[in-house]
VMD Tcl script that draws the C-alpha trace (Angstrom):
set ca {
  {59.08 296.96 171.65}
  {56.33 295.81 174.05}
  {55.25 299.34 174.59}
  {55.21 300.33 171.24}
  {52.78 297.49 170.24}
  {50.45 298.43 173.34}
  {50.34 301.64 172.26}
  {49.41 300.63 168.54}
  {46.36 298.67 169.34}
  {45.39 299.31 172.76}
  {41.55 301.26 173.01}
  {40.42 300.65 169.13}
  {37.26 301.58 169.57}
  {34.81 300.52 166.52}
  {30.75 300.85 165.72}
  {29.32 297.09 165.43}
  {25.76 296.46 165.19}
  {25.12 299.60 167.11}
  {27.97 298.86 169.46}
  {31.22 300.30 170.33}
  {33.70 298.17 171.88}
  {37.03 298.84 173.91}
  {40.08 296.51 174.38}
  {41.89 295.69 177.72}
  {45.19 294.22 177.50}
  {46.95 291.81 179.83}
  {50.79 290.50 180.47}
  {51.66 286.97 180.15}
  {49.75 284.24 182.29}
  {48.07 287.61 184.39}
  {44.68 288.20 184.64}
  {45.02 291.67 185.68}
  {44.89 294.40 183.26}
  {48.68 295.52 182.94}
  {50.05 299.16 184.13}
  {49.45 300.89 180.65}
  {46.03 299.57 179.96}
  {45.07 300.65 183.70}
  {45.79 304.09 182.61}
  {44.35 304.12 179.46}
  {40.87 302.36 180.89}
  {40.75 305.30 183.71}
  {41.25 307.75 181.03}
  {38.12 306.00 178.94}
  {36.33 305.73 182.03}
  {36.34 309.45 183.03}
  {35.00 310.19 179.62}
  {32.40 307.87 179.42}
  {30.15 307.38 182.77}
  {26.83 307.56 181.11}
  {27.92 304.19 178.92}
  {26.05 300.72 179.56}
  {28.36 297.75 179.11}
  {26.55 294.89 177.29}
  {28.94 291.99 176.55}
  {32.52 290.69 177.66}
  {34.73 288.56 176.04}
  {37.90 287.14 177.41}
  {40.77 285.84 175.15}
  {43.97 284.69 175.81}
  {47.39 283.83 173.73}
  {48.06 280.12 172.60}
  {50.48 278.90 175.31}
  {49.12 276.43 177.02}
  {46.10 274.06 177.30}
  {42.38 274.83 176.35}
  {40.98 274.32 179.45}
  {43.54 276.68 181.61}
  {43.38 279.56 179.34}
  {39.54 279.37 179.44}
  {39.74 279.80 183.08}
  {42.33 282.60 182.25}
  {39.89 284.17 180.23}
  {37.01 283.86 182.86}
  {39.56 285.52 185.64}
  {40.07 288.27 183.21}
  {36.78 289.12 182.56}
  {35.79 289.08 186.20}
  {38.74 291.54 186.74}
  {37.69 293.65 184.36}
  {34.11 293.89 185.68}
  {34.69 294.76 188.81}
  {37.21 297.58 187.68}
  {34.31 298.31 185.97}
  {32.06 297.99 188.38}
  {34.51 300.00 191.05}
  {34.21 302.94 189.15}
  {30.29 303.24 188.83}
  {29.61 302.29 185.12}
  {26.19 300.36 184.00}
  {26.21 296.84 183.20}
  {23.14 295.76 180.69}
  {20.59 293.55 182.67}
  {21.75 291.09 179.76}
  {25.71 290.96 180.30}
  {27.02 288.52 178.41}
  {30.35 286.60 179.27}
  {32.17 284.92 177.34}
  {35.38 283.54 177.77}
  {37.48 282.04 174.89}
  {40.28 279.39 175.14}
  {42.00 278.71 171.79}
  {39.17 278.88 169.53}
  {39.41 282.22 168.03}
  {41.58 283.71 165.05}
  {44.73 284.56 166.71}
  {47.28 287.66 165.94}
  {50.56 285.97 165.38}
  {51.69 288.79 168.05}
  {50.64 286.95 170.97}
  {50.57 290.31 172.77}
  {47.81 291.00 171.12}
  {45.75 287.83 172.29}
  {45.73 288.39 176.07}
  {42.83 290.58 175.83}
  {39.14 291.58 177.53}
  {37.05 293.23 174.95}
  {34.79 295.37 176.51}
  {31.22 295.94 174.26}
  {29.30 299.22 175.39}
  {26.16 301.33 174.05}
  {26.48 304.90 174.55}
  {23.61 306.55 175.95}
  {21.07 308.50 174.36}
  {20.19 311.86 175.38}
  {16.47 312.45 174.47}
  {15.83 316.24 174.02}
  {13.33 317.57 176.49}
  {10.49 319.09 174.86}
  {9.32 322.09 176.17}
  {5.51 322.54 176.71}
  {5.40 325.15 174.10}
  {7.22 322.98 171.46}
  {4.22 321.04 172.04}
  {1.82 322.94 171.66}
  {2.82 324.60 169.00}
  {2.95 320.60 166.82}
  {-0.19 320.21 168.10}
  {-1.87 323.87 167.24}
  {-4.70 324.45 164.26}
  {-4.83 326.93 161.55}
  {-6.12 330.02 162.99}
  {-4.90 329.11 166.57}
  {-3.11 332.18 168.65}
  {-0.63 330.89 170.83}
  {1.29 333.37 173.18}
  {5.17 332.72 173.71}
  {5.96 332.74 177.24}
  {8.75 334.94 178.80}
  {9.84 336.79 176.21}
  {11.09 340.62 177.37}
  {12.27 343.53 175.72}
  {14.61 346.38 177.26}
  {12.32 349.56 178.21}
  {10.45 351.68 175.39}
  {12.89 349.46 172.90}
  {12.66 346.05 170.55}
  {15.95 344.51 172.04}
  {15.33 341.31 173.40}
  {16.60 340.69 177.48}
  {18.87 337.52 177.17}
  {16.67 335.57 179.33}
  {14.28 335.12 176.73}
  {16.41 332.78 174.95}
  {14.77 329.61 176.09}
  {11.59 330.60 174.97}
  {13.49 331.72 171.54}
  {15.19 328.29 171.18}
  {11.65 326.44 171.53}
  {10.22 328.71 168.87}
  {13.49 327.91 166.27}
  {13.06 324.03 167.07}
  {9.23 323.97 166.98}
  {9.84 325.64 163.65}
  {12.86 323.12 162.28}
  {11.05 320.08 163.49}
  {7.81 321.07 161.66}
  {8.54 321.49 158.54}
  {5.48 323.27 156.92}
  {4.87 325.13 160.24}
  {4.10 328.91 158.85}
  {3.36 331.68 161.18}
  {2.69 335.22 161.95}
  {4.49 336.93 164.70}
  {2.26 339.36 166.25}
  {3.44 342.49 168.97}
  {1.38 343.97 171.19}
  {1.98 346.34 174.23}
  {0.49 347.63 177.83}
  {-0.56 350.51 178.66}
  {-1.19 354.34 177.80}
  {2.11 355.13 176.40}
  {3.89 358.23 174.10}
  {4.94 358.14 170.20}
  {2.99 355.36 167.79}
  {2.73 352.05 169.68}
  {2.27 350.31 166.84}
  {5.88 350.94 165.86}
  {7.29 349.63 168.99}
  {4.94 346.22 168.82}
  {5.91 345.75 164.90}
  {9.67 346.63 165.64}
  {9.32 344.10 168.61}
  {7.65 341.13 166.40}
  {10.51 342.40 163.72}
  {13.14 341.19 166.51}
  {11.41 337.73 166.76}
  {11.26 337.06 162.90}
  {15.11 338.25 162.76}
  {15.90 335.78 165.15}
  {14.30 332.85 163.55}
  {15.95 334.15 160.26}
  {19.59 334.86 161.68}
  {19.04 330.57 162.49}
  {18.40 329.70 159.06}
  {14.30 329.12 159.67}
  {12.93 330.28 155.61}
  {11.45 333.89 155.60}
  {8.60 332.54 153.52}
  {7.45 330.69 156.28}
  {6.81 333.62 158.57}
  {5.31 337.43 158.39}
  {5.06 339.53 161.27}
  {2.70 342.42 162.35}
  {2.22 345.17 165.04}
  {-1.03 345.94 166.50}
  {0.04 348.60 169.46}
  {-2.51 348.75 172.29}
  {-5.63 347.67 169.68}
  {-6.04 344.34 170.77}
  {-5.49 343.67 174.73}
  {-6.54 341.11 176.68}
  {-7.37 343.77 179.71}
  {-8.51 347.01 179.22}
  {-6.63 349.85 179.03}
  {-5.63 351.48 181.57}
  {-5.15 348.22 183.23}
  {-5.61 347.94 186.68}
  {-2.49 346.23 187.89}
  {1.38 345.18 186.96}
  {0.12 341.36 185.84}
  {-2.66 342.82 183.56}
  {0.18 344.74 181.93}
  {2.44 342.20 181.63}
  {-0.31 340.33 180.19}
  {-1.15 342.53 177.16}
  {2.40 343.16 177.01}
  {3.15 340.08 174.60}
  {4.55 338.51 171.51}
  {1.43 335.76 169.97}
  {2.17 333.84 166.75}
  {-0.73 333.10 164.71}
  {-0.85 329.76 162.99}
  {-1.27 330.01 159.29}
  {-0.14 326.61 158.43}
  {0.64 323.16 160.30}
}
mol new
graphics top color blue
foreach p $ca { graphics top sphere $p radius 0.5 }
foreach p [lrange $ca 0 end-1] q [lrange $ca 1 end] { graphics top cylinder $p $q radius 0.2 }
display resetview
């Protein structure tokens, strides 16, 4: 019977004024978490280092005077934190203790009363933002802005896999800004065989399709090949760099 009610209310974990909390569960007159809340707490634990613990409150059943199970309480919640503290988790530079005697609405299951509540914040994981997410929120109308690291397989419009990063800052510069519309614009090195403006407008083609396979509106781009008319160096250019150089994939800001 007594394990079946641990295992009905131990670790009810709830959302309170941005909170979660977690419940530790004692035997009679202990103040020591019992064997099956030990192993539940290491479970929680391993999947949830990165928490901060803010508050913890120490209850006990109704058996006995105020003043003892206060002190109860207290030992409990000390236990607790340095279990807590053993295995590396954040305490808030605010802990709050509190320790309850008989004051508190009681379960009639007294099992249920010998408890350490545990309140935690999860933490937040702030997204990086890359430099050319940045840029690109902070770009004018008529601004060029060349993506970084973006490569295509030889004489061909398939994008290498490394070039993903660069792709991903693209798609979220593009969800996060709303009325962000753009022109994708190829260009390529060098003297070269066959029209070069077909492999620069099938290579801005693969950029726009990626944007559009993630759900980013087609009405809010274009894209456009210009070959070897516009490069930064001229051709032939004079070393590998220069190449890679007016080898490149610009997007033209239309509107931001």
């Amino acid at each position: 019977m007594k394990s079946k009610i641990l295992i009905l209310f131990f670790l009810i974990s709830i959302k309170s004024l941005g909170q979660k909390q977690v419940e530790v569960f004692f035997d009679f007159n202990k103040d020591f978490p019992n064997a099956a809340s030990i192993l539940e707490i290491n479970e929680w634990i391993s999947k949830n280092k990165d928490v901060e613990i803010t508050k913890l409150q120490g209850f006990c059943d109704s058996i006995d005077t105020k003043n003892y199970n206060i002190k109860l309480s207290e030992r409990r919640i000390e236990n607790v934190q340095i279990l807590l503290d053993k295995s590396g988790l954040k305490f808030s530079k605010e802990l709050h203790k509190v320790a309850f005697g008989k004051e508190f609405k009681q379960s009639k299951i007294q099992a249920e009363n010998r408890k350490v509540i545990i309140f935690y914040n999860e933490a937040t994981i702030l997204p990086i933002e890359s430099e050319l997410t940045k840029r690109i929120k902070s770009s004018k109308v008529g601004e060029y802005i060349a993506l970084p690291n973006i490569y295509f397989f030889n004489n061909s419009a398939r994008i290498v896999p490394k070039s993903e990063p660069t792709l991903y800052d693209l798609r979220c510069a593009m969800e996060e800004n709303p009325k962000l519309k753009i022109e994708i614009q190829g260009h390529i090195c060098c003297q070269t065989f066959g029209d070069p403006a077909n492999t620069s407008t099938a290579r801005a083609r693969a950029i726009y399709n990626y944007l559009l396979r993630n759900k980013i509106n087609k009405n809010r781009m274009t894209f456009k090949g210009f070959g070897t008319t516009k490069p930064i160096h001229p051709i032939p250019e004079k070393n590998a760099q220069q190449e890679d150089e007016n080898r490149r994939v610009e997007i033209l800001i239309l509107q931001n």
